[in-house]
N, C-alpha and C positions, 0 to 999 in steps of 0.2 A: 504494500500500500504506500501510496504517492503520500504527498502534503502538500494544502493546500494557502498562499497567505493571499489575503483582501484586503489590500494597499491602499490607501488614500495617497494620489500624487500630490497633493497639495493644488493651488490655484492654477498654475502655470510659470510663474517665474522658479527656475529648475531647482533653485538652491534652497527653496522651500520645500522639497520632500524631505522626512525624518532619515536619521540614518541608517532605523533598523528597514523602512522601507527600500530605500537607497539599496541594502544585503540583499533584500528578498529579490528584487533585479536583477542582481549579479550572479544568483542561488538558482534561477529559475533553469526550469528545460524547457517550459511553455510560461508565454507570456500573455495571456487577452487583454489588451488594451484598451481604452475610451478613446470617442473625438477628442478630448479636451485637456488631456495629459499634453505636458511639453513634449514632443517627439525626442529631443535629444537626450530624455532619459535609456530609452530603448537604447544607444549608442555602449551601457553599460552591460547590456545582455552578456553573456556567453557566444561566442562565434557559432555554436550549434546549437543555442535558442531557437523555441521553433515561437513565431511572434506572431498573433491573428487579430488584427482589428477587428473588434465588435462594437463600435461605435455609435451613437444613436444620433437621430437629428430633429428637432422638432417638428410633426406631421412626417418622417419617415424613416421608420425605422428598421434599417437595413436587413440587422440583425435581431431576430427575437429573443425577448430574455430565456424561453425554454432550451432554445439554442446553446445559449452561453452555459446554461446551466446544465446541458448534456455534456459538455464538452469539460467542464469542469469534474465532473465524475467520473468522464472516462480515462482523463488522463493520468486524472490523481488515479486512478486504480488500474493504469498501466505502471506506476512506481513511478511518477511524474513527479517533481516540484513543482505547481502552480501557483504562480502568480500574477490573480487579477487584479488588475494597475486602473485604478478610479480614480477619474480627478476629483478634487476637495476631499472629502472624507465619506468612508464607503458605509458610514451609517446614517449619514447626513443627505437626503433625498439618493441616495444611491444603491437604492436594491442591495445592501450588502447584507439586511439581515433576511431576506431572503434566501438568499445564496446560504447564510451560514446553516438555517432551518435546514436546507437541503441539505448540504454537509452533513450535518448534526443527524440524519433521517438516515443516511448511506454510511453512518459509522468511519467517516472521512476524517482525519484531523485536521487540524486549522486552524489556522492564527490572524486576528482582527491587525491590523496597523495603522493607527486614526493617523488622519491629514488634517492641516489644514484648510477646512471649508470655506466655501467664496465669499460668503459674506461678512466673514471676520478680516478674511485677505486684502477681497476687493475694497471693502472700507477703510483700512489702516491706510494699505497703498494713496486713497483718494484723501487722506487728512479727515476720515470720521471717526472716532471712537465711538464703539456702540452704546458703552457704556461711558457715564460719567457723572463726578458729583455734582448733586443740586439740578442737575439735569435729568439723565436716563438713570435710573434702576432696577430697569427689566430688556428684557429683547425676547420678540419672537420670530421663529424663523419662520415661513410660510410658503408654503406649496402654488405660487402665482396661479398655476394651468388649472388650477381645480377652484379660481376664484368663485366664476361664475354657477356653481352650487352652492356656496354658502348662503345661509338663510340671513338676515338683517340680524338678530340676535349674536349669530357667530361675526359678523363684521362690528357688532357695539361693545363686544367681548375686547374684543383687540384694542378698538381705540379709546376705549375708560380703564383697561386694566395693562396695556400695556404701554410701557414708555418706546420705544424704537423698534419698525417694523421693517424686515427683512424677506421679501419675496425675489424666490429662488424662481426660474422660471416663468418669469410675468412679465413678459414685451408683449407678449398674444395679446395676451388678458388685461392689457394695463391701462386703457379706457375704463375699461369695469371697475380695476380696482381701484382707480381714483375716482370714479362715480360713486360705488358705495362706499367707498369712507369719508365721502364729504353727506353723503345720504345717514350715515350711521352720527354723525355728532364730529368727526374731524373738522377743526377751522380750515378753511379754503387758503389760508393762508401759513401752511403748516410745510418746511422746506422737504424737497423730494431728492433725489439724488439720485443718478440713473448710469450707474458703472460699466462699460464697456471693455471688455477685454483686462480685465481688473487682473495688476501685477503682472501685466504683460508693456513690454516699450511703447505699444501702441493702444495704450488705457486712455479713452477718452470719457469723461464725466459730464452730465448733463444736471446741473441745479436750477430748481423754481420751485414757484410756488406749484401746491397743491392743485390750483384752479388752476394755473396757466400749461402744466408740464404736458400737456397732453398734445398743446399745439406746436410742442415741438419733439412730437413723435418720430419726424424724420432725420433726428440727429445720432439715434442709437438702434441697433437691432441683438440679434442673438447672437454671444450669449454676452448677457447683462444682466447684472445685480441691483436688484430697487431697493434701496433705504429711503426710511420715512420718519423723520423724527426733530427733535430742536437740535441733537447733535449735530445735525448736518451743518448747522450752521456756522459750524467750528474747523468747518473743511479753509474757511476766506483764510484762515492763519495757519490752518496746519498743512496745505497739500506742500508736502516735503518732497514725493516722491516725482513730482511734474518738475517741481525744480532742480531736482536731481538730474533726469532726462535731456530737460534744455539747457545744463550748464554745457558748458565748454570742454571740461575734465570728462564727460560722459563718455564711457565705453565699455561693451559688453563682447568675448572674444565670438560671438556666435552670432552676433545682430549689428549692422548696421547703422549707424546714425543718422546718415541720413532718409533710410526707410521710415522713420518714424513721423507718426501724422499729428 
């Protein structure tokens, strides 16, 4: 019997996967991969790594999860190391406790490797903490693509009991969800933050208000991180990470500076 680890790659900037995730890369015989992993992790495989995208996209999904999840049992029970490599963290919207259910059913072993998730990534990168005193005291993380089922009670939930709202997956849905939380009791004037390629060189951020962020829909698409909260407004002082990019001294040995938008 194989073994199996469920990696969180972390956001995309490379150097943010953990270390012990980092080994399980290097350990693997099979790697299933996400869209959203930095590629040049792969560069650390084994030469005779066998390496399969299963990648998803929104409205198309290439590969199906039963897929992935057949392929994980077969190999681990060919005496496989597998390691499947998720970006952000593989319990954080990422079918990993899935997967380990399944493991755990097929008497598979198996070891979890939390990542860092997008919205603690994508937000630091952009100068928000999620948290902060006298400010934020709470955060919730939030499923965007499944907005429009929630009942008005689950959208009044959020905005009286929660301080800073984090939806994972919500460019589709993001008309909605800035319609009903200004429906549920949110001030229309409550700042939005709309992460683009978060911790990557080409992180573009989009800040407004609540009322206005909708009509400038066409400045971001997938994937994007939506923060909604008064920290956002602590981005004006803190995006370290823009300044960083456009200094002068900028340089990364794998990315270009002048590719950056």
């Amino acid at each position: 019997m194989g073994k199996v680890y469920l990696v969180g790659a972390g956001p995309g900037d490379k150097e943010l996967i953990t270390m012990k995730g980092f080994r399980a890369i290097q350990e693997a015989d099979v790697i299933l991969y996400d869209r959203l992993i930095n590629i040049d992790l792969l560069e650390e495989a084994k030469q005779d790594a066998l390496l399969i995208f299963c990648g998803k996209k929104p409205n198309q999904h290439g590969t199906i999860q039963d897929d992935i999840n057949r392929q994980l049992v077969e190999y681990a029970k060919q005496g496989k190391v597998v390691t499947r490599l998720k970006g952000g963290d593989p319990f954080i919207f990422g079918r990993g406790g899935e997967e380990a259910l399944l493991l755990k059913k097929e008497n598979i072993p198996y070891e979890v490797v939390p990542g860092i998730t997008s919205s603690i990534s994508a937000a630091a990168y952009a100068g928000i903490p999620l948290t902060h005193r006298y400010i934020s005291g709470s955060v919730a993380f939030i499923n965007g693509a499944s907005s429009k089922d929630k009942s008005i009670e689950e959208w009044q939930h959020l905005v009286y009991g929660i301080d800073t709202l984090c939806f994972y997956m919500g460019v589709k849905q993001f008309p909605i969800i800035c319609e009903q939380l200004q429906q549920a009791g949110l001030s229309p004037t409550t700042p939005v933050a709309v992460i683009h390629w978060g911790t990557h060189t080409n992180q573009h951020t989009t800040v407004d208000q609540l009322q206005h962020i909708v009509d400038r829909r066409n400045e971001f698409s997938n994937p994007s991180m939506v923060v909604i909260g008064e920290v956002v407004r602590l981005r004006e002082e803190l995006k370290w990470f823009e300044e960083i990019v456009n200094s002068e001294d900028f340089n990364l040995p794998h990315e270009k500076k002048e590719s950056i938008q």
